[in-house]
Every structure is written in structure tokens, then in C-alpha cells.
LUMGU-494443 format. One line per 2 residues: number of its first residue (from 1); their letters; for each residue x, y, z of N, C-alpha, C, O. Coordinates in nm, 3 decimals. Layout:
! residues N
NUM> A> X,Y,Z,X,Y,Z,X,Y,Z,X,Y,Z ~ ...
//
This chain:
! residues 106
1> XX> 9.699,15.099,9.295,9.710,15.117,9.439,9.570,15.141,9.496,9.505,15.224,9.434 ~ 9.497,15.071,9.628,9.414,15.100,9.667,9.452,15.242,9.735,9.561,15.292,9.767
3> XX> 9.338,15.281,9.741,9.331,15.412,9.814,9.167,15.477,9.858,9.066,15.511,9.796 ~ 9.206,15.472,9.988,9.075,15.450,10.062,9.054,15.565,10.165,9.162,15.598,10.213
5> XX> 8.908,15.664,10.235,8.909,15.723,10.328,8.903,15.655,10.464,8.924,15.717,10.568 ~ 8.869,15.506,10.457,8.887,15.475,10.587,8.987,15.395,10.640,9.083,15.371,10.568
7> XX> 8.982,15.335,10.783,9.116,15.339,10.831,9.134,15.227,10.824,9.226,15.197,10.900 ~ 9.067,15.082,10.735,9.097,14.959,10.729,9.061,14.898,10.564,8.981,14.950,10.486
9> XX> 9.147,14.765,10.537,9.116,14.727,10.416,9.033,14.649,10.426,9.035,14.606,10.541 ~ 8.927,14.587,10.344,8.841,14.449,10.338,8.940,14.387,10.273,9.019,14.426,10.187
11> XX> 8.920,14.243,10.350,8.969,14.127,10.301,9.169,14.137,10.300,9.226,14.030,10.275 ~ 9.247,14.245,10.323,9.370,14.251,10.342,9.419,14.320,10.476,9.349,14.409,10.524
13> XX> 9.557,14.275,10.551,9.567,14.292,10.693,9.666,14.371,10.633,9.740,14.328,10.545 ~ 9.670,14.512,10.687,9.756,14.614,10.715,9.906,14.547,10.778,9.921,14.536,10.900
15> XX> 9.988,14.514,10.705,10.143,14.511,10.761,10.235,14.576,10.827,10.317,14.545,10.913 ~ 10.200,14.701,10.753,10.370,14.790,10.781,10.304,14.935,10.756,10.243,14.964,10.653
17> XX> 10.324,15.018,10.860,10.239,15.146,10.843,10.371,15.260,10.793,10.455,15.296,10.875 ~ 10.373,15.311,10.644,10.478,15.384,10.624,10.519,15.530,10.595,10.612,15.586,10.537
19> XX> 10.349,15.584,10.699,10.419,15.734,10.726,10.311,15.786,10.639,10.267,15.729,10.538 ~ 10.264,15.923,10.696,10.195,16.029,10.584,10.262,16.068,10.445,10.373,16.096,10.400
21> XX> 10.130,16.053,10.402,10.190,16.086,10.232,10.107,16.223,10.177,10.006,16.249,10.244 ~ 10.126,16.283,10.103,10.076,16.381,10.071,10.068,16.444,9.940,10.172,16.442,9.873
23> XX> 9.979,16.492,9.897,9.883,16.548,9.770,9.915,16.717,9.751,9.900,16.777,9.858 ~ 9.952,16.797,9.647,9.904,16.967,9.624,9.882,16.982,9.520,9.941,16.915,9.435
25> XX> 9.809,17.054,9.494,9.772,17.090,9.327,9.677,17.225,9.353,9.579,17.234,9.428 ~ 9.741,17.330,9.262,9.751,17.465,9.303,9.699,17.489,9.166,9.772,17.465,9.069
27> XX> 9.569,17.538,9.147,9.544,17.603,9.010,9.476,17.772,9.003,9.405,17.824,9.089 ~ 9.516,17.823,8.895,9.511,17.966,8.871,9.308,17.989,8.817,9.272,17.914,8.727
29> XX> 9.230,18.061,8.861,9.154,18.044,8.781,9.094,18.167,8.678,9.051,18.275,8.718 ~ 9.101,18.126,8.549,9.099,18.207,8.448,8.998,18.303,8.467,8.887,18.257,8.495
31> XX> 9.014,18.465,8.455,8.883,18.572,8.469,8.802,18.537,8.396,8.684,18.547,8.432 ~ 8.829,18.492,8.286,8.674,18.464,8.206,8.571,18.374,8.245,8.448,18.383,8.246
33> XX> 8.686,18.247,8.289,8.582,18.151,8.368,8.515,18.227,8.475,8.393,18.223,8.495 ~ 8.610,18.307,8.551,8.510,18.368,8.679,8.439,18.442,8.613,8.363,18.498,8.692
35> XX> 8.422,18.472,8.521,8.311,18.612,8.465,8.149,18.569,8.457,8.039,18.619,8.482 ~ 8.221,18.407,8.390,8.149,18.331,8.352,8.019,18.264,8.429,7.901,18.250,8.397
37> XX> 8.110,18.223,8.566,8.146,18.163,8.688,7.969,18.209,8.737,7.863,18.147,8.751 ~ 8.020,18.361,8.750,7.893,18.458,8.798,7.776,18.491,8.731,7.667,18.531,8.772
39> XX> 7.816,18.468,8.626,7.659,18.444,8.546,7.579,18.379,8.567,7.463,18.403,8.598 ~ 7.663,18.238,8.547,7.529,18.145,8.605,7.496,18.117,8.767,7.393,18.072,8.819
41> XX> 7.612,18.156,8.822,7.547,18.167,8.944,7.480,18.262,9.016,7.481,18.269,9.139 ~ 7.396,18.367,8.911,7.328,18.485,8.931,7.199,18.413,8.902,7.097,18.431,8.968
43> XX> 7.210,18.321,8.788,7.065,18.242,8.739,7.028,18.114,8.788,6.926,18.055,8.751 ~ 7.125,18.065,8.884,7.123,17.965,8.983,7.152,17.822,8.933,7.103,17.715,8.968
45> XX> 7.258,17.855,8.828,7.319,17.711,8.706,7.442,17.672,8.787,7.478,17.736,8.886 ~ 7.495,17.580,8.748,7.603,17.489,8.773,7.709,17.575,8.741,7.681,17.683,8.689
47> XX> 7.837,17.544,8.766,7.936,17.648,8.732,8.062,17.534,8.666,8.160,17.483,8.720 ~ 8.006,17.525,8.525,8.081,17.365,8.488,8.212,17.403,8.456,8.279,17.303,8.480
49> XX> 8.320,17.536,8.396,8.442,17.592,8.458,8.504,17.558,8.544,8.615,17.508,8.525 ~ 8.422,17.585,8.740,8.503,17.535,8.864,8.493,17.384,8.855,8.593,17.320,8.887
51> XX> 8.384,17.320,8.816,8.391,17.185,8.840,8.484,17.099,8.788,8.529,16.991,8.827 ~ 8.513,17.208,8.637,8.641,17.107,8.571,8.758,17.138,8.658,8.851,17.058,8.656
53> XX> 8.768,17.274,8.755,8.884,17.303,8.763,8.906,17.202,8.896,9.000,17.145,8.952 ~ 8.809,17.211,8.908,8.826,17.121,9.070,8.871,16.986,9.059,8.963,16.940,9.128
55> XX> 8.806,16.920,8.973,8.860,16.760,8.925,9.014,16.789,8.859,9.101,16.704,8.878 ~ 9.039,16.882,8.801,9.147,16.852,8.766,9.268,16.881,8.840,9.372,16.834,8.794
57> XX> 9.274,16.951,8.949,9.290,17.000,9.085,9.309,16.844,9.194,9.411,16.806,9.252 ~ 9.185,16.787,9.191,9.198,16.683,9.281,9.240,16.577,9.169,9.306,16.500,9.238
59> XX> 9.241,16.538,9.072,9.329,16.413,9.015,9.472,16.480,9.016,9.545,16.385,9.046 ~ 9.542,16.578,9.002,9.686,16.585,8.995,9.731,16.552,9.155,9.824,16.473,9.175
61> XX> 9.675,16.602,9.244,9.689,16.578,9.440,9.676,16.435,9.421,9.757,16.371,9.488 ~ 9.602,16.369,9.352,9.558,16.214,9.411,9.684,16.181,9.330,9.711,16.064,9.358
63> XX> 9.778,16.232,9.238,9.821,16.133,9.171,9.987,16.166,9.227,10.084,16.099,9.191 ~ 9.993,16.283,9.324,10.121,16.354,9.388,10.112,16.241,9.502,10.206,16.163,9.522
65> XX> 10.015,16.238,9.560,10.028,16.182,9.654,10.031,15.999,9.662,10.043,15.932,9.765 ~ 10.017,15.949,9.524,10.052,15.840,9.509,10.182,15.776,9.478,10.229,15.668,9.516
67> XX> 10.236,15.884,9.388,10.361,15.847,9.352,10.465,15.851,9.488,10.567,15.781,9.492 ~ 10.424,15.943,9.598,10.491,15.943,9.692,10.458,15.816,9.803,10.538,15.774,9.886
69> XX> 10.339,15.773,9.785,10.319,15.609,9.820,10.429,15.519,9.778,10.511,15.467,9.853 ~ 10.420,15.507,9.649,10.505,15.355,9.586,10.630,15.438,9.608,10.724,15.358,9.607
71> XX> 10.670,15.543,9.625,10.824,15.582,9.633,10.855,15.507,9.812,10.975,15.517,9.838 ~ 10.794,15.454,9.903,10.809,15.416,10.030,10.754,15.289,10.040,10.739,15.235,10.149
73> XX> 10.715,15.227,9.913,10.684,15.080,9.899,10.560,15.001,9.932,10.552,14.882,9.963 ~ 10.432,15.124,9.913,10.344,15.134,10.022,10.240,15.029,9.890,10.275,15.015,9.772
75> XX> 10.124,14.975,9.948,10.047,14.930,9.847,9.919,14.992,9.848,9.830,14.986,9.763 ~ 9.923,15.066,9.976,9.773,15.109,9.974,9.742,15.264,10.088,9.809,15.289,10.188
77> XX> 9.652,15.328,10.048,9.704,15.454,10.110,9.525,15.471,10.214,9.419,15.495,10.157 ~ 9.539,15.451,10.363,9.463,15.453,10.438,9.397,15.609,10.470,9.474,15.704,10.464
79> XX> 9.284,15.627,10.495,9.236,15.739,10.604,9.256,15.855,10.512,9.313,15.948,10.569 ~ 9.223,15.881,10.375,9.239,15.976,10.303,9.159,16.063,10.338,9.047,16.036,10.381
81> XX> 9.213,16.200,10.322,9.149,16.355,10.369,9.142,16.453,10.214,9.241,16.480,10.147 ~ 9.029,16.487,10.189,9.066,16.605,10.070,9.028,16.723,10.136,8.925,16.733,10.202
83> XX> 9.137,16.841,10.113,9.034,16.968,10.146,9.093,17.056,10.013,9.194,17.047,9.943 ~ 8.962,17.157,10.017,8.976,17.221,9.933,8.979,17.372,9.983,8.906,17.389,10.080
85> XX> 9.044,17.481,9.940,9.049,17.608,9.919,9.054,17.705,9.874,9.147,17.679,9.797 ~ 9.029,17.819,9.850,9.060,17.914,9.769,9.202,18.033,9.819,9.172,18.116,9.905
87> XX> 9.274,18.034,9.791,9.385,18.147,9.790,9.465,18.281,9.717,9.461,18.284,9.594 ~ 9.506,18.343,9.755,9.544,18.426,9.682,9.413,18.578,9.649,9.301,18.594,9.697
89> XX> 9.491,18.664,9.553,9.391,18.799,9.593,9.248,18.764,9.551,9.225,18.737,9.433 ~ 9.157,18.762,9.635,9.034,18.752,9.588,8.978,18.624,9.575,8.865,18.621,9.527
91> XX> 9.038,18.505,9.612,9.007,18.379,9.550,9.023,18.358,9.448,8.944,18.293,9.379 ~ 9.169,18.425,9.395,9.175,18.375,9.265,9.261,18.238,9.206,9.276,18.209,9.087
93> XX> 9.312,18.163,9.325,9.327,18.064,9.303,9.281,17.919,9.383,9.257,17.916,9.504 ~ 9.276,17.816,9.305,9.215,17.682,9.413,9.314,17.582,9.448,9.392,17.539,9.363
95> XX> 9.315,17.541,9.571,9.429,17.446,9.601,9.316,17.314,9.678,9.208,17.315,9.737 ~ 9.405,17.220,9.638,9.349,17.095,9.676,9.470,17.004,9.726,9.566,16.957,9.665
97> XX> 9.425,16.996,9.876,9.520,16.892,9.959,9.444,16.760,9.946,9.321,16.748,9.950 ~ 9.536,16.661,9.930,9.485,16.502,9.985,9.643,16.487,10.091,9.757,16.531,10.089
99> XX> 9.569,16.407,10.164,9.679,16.319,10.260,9.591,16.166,10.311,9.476,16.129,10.335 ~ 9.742,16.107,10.309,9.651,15.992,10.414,9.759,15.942,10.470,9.850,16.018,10.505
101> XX> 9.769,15.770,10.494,9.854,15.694,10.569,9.919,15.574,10.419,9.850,15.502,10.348 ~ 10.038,15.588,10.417,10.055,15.491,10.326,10.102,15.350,10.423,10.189,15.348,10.511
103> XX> 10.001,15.217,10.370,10.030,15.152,10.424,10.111,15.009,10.355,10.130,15.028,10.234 ~ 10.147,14.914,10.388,10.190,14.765,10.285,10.095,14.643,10.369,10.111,14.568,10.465
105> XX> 9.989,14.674,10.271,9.868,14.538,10.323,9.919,14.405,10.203,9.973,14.420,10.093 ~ 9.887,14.306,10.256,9.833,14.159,10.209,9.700,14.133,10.189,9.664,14.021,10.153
//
């Protein structure tokens, strides 16, 4: 399935516009990683823990929000949005929205 942030395809004409589709993926993040987390960001390093948590965060949303594409017959999902957050006590957890427009291009 294509899946794109902007609001047109190259080379295929948008047919049939079939409604917002939508992405969640809610992850817990482990104290050690945060322990961790703060170390190196005391010594001004990368924090390769959140980064995994974050990709793995945004591939489960990209892949919620696809299956809910082809469940409406869609081929391609327009005008995609990611946001990201932290929730819960302290920031102890990360959530990652995607949404877009599922559309049926040619």
C-alpha cells in the first residue's frame, strides 16, 4: 500500500476518498532504560533505548492503521500525520498516533 504525507499521488488519480483511518501504539517504558536514558543524556549521547522504542511504537501505528485501510478497500493512504507523546505518571509511557485519508487511486 502506498502511503504518503502528502495530499496527492504521482502518476495515479485519486478515485474514491474512503474516510480517516487511524494508527495507536502505546508503549510502557522500562526504568532501566530510563535510568539508562539519563546517563547519556547527562553526557550528551544518543538515547538508543527511546529510539528503539519509538520505531517500534511508530511501525505497530503504521501497520494499525493500514490494516484499517485495506479493511475499506483503500489502496493508498493520503496526508499522513505522526505525533508523538509521552503519557502517564511522569512520562512513563510513549504513544504514537498516525492518521491519514484512505484513498482508491489508479
Amino acid at each position: 500500500m502506498i502511503m504518503t504525507t502528502t495530499h496527492s499521488l504521482d502518476h495515479k488519480e485519486i478515485k474514491k476518498y474512503l474516510g480517516v483511518v487511524t494508527g495507536e501504539a502505546i508503549l510502557g517504558a522500562n526504568i532501566f532504560k530510563d535510568f539508562f536514558a539519563g546517563i547519556r543524556d547527562i553526557v550528551g549521547g544518543r538515547s538508543g533505548a527511546y529510539e528503539k522504542e519509538l520505531q517500534s511504537a511508530r511501525k505497530l501505528a503504521f501497520q494499525e492503521m493500514e490494516l484499517k485501510a485495506n479493511s475499506v478497500g483503500a489502496t493508498a493512504i493520503v496526508g499522513i500525520d505522526i505525533d508523538y507523546e509521552t503519557i502517564g505518571a511522569n512520562g512513563s509511557m510513549l504513544m504514537v498516533t498516525v492518521s491519514g485519508t484512505a484513498v482508491f487511486a489508479e
